[in-house]
N, C-alpha and C positions, 0 to 999 in steps of 0.2 A: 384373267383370274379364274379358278376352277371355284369350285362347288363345297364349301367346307360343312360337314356334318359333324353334329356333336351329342353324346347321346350322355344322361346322368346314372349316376352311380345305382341306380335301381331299375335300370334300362328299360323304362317306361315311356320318358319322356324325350325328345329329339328337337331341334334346330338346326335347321340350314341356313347358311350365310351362302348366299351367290351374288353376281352382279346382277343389279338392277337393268332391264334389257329395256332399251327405249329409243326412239329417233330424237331427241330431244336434247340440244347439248348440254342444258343443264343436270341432267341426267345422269352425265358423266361418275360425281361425285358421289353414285348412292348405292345400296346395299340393298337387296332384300332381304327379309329373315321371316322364316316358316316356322308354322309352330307345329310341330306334330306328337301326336300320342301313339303306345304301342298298347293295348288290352291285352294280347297275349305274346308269347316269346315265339314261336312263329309265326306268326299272324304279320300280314302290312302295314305298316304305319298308314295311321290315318292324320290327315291336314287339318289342322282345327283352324288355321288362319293365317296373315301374313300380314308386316308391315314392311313401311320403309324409311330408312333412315339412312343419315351422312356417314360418310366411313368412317369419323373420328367416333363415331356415337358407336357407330358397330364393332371396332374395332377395342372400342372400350369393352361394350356387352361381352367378347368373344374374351376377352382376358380374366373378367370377373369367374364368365362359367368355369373356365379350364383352374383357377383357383379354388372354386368352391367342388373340385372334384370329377367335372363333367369330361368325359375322356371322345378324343377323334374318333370317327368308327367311318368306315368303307361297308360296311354289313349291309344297311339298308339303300347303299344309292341304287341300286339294280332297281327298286320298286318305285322309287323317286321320276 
């Protein structure tokens, strides 16, 4: 699974969905999600923090954003 990035409709704020990387087989089943902020429109996103959760949980998160307007972007993985 690749690195899904999602940025909102005032392109300030960002999440990343990737796989959770672990030797751990329970492991298997989880997602991590990053929480990043942008202060200016060139400027790097900055990492405010990260959690983790089961794919059904992130999978739901990831449906909600793209409802509430939050659109895919490639823009900032280069700095990621």
């Amino acid at each position: 699974m690749e690195k899904f990035t999602l940025i909102n409709r005032q392109r300030n704020r960002i999440k990343i969905f990737k796989k959770f990387k672990s030797a751990l087989p329970q492991a298997e089943e989880v997602m991590e999600i990053e929480y990043a902020c942008v202060y200016k429109r060139s400027s790097k996103p900055v990492i405010k923090g990260s959690r983790i959760e089961t794919l059904e949980i992130a999978r739901e998160e990831y449906k909600e954003l793209l409802a509430e307007g939050w659109m895919k972007t490639s823009i900032y993985n280069h700095y990621l």
